[in-house]
Biopython code that builds the backbone (N, CA, C, O; Angstrom):
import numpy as np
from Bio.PDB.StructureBuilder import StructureBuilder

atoms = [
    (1, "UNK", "N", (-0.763, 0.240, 12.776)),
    (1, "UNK", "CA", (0.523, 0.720, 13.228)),
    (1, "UNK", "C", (0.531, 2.240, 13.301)),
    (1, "UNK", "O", (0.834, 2.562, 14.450)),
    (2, "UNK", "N", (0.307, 3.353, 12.491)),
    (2, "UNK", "CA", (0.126, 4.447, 12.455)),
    (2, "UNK", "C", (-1.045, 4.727, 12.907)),
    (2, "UNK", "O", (-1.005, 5.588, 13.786)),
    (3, "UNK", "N", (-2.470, 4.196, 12.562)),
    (3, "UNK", "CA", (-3.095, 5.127, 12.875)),
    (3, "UNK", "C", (-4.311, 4.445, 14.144)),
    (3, "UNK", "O", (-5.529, 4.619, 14.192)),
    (4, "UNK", "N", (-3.319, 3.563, 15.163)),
    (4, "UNK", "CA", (-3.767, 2.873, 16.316)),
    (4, "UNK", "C", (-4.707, 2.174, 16.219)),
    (4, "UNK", "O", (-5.681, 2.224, 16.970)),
    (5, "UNK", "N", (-4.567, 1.422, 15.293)),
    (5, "UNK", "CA", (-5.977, 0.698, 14.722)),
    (5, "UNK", "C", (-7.586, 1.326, 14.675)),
    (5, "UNK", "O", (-8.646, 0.766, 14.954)),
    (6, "UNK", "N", (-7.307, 2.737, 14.199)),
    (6, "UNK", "CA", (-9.024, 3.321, 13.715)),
    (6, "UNK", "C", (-8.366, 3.033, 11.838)),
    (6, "UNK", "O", (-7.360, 2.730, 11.197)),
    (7, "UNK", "N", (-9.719, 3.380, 11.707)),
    (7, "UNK", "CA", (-10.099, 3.980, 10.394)),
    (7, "UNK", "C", (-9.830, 4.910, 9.683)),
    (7, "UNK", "O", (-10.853, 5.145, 9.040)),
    (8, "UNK", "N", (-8.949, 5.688, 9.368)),
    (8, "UNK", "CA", (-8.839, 6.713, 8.773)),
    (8, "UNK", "C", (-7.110, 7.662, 9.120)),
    (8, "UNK", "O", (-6.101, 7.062, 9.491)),
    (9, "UNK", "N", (-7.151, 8.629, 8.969)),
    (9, "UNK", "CA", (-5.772, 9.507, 8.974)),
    (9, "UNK", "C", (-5.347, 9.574, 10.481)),
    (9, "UNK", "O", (-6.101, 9.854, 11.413)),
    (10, "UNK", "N", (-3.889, 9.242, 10.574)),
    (10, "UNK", "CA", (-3.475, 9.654, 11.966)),
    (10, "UNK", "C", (-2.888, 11.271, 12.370)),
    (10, "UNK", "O", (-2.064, 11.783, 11.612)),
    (11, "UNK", "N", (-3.303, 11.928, 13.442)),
    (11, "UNK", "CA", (-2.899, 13.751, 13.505)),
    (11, "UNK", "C", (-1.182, 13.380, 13.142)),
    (11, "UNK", "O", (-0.712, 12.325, 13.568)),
    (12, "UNK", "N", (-0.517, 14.124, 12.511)),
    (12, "UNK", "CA", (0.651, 13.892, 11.951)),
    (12, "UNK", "C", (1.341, 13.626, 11.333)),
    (12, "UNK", "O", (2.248, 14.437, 11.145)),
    (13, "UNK", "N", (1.375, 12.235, 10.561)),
    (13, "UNK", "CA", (1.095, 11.341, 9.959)),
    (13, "UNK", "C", (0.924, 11.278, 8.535)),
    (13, "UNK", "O", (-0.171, 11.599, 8.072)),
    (14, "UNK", "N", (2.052, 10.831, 7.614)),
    (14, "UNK", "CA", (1.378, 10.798, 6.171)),
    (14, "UNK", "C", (2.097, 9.454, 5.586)),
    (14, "UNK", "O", (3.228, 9.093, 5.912)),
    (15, "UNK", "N", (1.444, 8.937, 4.882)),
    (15, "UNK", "CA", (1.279, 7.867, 4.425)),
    (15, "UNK", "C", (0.856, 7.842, 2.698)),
    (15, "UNK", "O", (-0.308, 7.538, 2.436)),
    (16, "UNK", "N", (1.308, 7.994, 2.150)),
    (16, "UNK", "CA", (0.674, 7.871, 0.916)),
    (16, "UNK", "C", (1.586, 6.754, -0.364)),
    (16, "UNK", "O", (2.775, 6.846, -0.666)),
    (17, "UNK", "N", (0.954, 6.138, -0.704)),
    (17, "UNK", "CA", (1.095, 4.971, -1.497)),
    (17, "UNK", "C", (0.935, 5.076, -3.276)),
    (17, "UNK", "O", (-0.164, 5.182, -3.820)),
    (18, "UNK", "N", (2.135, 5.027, -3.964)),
    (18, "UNK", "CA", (1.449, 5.894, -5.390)),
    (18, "UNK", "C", (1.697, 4.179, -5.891)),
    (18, "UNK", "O", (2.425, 3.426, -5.244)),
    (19, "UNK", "N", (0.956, 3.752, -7.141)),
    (19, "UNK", "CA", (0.471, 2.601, -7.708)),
    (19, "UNK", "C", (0.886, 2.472, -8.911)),
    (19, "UNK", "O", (0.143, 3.084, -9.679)),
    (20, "UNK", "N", (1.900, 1.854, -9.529)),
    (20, "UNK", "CA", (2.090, 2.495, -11.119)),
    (20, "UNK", "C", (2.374, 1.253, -11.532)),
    (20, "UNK", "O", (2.637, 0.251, -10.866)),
    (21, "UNK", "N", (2.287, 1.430, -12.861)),
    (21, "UNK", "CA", (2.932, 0.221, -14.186)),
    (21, "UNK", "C", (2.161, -0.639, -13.929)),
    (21, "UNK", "O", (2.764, -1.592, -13.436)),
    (22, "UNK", "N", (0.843, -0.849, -14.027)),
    (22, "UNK", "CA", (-0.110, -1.859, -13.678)),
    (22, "UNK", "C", (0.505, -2.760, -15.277)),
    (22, "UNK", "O", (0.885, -2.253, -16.333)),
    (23, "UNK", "N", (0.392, -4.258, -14.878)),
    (23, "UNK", "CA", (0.841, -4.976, -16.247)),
    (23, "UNK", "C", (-0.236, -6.677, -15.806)),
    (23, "UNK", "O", (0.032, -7.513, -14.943)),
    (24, "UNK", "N", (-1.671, -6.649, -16.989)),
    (24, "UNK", "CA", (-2.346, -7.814, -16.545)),
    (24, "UNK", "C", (-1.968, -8.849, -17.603)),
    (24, "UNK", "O", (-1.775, -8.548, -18.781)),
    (25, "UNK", "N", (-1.892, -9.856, -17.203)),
    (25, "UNK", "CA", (-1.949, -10.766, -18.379)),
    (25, "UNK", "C", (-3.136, -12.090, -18.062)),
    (25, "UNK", "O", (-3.351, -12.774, -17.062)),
    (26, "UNK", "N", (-3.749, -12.050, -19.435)),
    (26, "UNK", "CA", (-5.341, -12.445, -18.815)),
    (26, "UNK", "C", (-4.753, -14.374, -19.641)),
    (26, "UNK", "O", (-3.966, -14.508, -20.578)),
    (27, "UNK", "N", (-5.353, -15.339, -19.000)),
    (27, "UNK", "CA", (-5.148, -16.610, -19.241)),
    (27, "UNK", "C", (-5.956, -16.942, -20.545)),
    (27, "UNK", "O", (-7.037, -16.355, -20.547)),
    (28, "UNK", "N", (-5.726, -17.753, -21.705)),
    (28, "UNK", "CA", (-6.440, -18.229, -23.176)),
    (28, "UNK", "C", (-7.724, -18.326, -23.068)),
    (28, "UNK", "O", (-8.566, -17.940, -23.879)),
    (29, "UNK", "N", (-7.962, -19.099, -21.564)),
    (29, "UNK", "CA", (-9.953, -19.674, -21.194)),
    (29, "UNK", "C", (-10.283, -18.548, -20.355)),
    (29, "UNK", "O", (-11.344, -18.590, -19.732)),
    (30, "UNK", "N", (-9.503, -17.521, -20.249)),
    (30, "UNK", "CA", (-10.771, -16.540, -19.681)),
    (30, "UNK", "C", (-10.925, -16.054, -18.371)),
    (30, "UNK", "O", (-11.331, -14.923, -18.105)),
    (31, "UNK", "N", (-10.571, -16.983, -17.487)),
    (31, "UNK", "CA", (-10.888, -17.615, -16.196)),
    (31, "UNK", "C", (-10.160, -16.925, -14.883)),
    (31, "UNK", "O", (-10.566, -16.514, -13.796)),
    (32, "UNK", "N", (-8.898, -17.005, -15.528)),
    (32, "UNK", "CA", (-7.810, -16.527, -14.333)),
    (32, "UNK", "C", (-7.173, -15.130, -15.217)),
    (32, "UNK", "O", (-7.458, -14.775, -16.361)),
    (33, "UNK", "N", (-6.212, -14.501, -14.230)),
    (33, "UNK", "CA", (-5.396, -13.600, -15.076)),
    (33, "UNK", "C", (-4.318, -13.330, -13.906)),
    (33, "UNK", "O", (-4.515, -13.409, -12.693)),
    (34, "UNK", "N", (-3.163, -13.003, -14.560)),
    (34, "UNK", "CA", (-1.878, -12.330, -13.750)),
    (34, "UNK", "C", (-1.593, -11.176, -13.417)),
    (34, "UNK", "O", (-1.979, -10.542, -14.399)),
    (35, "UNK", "N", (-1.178, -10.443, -12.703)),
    (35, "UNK", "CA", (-0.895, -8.726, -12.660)),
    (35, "UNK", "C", (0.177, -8.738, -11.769)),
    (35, "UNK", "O", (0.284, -9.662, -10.963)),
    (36, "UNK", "N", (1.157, -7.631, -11.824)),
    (36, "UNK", "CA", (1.931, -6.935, -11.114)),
    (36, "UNK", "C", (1.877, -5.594, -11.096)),
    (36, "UNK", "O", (1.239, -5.059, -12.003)),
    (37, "UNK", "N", (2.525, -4.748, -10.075)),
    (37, "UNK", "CA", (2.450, -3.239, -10.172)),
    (37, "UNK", "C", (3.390, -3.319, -9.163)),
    (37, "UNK", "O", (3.634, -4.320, -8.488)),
    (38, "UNK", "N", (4.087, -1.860, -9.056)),
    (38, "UNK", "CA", (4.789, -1.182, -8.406)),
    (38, "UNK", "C", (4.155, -0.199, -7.577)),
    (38, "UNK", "O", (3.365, 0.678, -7.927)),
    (39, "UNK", "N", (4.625, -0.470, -6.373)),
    (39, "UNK", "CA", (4.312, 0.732, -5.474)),
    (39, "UNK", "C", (5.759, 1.318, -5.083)),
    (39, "UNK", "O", (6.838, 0.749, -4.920)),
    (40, "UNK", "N", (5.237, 3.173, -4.958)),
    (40, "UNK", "CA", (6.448, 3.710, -3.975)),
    (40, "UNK", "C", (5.436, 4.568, -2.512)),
    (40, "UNK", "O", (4.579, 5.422, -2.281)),
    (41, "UNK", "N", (6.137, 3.782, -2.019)),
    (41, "UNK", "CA", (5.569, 4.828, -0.370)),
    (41, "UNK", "C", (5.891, 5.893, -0.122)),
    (41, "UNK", "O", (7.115, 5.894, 0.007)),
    (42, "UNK", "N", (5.498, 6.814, 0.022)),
    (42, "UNK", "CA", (6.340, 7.765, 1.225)),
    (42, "UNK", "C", (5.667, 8.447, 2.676)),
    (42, "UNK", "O", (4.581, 8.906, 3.032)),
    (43, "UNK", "N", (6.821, 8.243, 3.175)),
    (43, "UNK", "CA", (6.030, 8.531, 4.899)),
    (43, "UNK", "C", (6.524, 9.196, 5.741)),
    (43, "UNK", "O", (7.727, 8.937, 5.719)),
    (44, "UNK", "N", (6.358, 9.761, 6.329)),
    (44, "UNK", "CA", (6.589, 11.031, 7.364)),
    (44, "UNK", "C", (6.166, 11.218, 8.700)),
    (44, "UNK", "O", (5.641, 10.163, 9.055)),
    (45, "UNK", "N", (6.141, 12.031, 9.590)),
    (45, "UNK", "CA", (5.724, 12.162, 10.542)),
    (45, "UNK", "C", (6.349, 13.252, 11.337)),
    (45, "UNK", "O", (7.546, 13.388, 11.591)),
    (46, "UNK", "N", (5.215, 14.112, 11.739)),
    (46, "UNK", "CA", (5.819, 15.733, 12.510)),
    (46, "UNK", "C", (5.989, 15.622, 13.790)),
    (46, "UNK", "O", (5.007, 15.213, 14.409)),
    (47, "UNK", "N", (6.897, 15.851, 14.365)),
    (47, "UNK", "CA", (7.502, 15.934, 15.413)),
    (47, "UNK", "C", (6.341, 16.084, 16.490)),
    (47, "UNK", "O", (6.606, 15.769, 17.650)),
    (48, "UNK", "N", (4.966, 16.586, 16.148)),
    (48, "UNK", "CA", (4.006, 16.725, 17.599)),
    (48, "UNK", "C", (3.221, 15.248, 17.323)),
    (48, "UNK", "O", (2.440, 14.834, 18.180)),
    (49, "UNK", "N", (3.408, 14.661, 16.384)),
    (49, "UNK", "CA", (2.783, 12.775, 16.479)),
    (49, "UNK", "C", (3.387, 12.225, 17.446)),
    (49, "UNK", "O", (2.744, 11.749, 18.381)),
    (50, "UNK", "N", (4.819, 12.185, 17.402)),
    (50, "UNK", "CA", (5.864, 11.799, 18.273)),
    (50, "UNK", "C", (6.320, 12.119, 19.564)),
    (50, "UNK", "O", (6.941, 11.390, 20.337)),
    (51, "UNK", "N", (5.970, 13.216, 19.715)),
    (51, "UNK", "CA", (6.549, 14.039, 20.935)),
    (51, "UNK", "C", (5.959, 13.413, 22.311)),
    (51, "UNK", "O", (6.804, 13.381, 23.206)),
    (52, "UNK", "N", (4.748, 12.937, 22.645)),
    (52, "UNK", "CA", (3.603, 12.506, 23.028)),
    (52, "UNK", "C", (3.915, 10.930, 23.355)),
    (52, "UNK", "O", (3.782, 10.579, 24.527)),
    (53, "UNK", "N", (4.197, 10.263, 22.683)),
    (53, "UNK", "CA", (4.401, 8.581, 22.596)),
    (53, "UNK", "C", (5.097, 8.315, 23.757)),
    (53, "UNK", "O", (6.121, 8.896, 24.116)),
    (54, "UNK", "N", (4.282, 7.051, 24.585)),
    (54, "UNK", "CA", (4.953, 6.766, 25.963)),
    (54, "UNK", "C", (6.007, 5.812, 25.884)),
    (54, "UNK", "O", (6.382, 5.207, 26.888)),
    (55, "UNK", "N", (6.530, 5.629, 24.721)),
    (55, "UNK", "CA", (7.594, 4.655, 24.798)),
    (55, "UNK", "C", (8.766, 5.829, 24.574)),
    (55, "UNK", "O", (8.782, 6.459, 23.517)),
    (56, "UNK", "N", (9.844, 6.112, 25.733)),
    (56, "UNK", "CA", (10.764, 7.008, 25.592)),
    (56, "UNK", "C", (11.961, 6.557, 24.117)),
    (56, "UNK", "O", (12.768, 7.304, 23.565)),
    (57, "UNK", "N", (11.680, 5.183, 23.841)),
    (57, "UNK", "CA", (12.469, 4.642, 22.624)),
    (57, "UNK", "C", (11.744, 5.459, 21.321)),
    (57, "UNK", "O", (12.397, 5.861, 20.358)),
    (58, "UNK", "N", (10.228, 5.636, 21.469)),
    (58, "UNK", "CA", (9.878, 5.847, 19.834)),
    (58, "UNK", "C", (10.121, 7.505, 19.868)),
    (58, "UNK", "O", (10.278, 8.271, 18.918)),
    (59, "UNK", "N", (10.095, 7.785, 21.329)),
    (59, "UNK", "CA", (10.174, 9.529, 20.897)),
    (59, "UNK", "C", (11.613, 10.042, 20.400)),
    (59, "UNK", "O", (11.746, 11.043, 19.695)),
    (60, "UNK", "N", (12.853, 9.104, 20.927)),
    (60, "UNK", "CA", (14.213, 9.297, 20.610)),
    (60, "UNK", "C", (14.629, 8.879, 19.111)),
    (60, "UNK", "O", (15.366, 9.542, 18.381)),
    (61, "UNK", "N", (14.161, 7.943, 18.867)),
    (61, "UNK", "CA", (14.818, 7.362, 17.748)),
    (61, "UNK", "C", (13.452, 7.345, 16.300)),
    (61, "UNK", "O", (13.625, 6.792, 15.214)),
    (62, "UNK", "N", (12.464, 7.936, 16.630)),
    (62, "UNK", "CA", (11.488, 7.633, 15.478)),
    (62, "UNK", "C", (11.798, 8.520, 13.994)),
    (62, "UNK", "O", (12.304, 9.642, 13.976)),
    (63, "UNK", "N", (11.426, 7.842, 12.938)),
    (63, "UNK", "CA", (12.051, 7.957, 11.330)),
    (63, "UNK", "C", (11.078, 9.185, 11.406)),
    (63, "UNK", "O", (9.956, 8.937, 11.847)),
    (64, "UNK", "N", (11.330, 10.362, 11.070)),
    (64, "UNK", "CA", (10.646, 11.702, 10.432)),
    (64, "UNK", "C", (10.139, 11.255, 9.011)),
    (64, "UNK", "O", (8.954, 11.165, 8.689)),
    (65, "UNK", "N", (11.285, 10.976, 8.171)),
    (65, "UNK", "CA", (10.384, 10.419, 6.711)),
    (65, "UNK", "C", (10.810, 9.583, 6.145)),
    (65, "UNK", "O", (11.971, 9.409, 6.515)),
    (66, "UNK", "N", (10.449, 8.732, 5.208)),
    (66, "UNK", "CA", (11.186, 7.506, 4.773)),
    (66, "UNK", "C", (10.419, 7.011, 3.265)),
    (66, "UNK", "O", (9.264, 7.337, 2.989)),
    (67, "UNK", "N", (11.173, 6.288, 2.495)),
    (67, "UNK", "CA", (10.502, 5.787, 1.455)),
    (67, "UNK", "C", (10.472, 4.249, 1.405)),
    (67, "UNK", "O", (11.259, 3.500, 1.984)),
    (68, "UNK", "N", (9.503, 3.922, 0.670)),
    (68, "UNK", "CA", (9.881, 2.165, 0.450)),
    (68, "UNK", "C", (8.895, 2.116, -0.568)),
    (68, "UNK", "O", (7.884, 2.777, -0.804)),
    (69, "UNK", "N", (9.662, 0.815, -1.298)),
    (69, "UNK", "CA", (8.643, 0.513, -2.449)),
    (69, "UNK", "C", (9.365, -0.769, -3.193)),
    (69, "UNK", "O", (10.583, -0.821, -3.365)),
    (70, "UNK", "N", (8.436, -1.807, -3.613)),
    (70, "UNK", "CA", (8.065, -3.175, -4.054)),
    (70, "UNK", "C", (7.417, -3.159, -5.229)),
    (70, "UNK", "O", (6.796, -2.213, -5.713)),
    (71, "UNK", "N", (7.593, -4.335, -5.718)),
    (71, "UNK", "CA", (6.692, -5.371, -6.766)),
    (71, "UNK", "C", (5.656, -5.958, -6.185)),
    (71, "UNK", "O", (5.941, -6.821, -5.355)),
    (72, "UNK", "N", (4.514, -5.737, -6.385)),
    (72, "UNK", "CA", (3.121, -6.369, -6.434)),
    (72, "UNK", "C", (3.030, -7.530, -6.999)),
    (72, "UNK", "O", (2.775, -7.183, -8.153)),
    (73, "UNK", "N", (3.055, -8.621, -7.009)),
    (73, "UNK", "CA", (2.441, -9.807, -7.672)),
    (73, "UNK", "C", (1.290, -10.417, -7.283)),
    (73, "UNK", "O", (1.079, -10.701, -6.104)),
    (74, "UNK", "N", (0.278, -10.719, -8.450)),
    (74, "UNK", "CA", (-0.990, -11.009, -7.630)),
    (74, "UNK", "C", (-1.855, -12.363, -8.910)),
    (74, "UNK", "O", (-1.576, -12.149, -10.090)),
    (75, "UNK", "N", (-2.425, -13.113, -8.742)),
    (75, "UNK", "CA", (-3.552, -13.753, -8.993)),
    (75, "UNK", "C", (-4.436, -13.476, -9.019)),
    (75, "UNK", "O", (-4.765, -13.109, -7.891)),
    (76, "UNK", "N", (-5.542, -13.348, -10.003)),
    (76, "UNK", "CA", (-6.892, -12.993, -10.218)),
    (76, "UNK", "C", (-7.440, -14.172, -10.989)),
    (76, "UNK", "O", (-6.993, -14.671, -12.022)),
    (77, "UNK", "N", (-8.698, -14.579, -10.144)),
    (77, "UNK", "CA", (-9.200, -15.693, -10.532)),
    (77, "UNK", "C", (-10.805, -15.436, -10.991)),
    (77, "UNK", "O", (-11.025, -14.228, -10.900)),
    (78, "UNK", "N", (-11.854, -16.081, -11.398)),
    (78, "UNK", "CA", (-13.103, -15.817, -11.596)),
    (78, "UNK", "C", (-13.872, -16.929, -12.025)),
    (78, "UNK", "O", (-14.503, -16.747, -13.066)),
    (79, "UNK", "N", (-13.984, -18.159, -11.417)),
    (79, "UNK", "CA", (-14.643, -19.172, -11.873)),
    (79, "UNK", "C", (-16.078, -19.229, -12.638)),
    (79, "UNK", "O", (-16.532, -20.200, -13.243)),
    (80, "UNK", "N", (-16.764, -17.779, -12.440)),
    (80, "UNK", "CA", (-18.280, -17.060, -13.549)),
    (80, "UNK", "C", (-18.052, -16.983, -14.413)),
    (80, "UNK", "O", (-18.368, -17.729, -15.339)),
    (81, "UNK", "N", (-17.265, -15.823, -14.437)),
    (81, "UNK", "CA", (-17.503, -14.642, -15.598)),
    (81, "UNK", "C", (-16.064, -14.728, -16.073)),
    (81, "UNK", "O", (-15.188, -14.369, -15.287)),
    (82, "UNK", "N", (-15.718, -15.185, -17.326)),
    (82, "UNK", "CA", (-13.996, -14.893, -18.102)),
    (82, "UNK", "C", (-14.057, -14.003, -18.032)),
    (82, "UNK", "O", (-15.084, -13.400, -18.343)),
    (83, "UNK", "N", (-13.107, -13.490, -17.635)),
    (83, "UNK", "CA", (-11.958, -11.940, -17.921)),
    (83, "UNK", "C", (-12.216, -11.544, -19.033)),
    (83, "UNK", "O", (-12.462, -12.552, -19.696)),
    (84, "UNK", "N", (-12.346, -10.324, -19.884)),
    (84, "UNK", "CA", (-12.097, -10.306, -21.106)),
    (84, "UNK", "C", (-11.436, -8.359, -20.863)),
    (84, "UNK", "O", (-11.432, -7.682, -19.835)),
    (85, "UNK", "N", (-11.037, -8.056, -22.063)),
    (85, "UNK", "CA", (-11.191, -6.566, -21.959)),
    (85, "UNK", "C", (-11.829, -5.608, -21.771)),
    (85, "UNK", "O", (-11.308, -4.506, -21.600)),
    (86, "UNK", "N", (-12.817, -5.769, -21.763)),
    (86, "UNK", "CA", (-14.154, -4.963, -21.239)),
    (86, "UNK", "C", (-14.407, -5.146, -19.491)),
    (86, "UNK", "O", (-14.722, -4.224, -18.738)),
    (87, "UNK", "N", (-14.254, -6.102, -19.227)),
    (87, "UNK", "CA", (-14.893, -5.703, -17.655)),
    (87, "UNK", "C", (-13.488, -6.340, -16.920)),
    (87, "UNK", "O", (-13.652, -7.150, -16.007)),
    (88, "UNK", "N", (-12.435, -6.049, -17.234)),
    (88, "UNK", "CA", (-10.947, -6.080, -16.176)),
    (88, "UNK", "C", (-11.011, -4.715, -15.432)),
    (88, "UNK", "O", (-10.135, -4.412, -14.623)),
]
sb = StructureBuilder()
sb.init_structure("model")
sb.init_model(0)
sb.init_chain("A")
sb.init_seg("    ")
for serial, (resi, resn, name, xyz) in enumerate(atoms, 1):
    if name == "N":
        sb.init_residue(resn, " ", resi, " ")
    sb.init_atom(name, np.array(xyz, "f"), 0.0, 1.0, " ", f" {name:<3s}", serial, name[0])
structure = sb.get_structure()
């Protein structure tokens, strides 16, 4: 979406994603474990990213900066090797 499907930073463009309150909870056998985290976004974009865009809608109405941010919930599984405190 931002950065036209390459790899890497779009000219303009910021994106940055901060990761916090990581919380694991590892299962009795080892095997599986739980986690959540919080992300906050914040995102931006300078007026010469925009200026340029052939859709006359994104050059009129596009967000300069914005925040957003969620709960992570996730599953971690490992049918090898149990989880333990050492190698999470």
């Amino acid at each position: 979406m931002f950065t036209g499907g390459k790899n890497g930073p779009a000219f303009g463009w910021m994106v940055d994603h901060v990761m916090a309150q990581y919380v694991i909870t590892v299962a009795e056998d080892g095997l599986s474990a739980k986690g959540r985290s919080r992300t906050l976004m914040q995102c931006g974009s300078h007026d010469e990213a925009v200026k340029d865009d052939p859709d006359p809608m994104a050059r009129e109405t596009a967000f300069r900066a914005w925040w957003e941010g969620t709960l992570l919930c996730y599953l971690l599984a490992n049918e090898k090797v149990p989880c333990t405190k050492t190698n999470l």
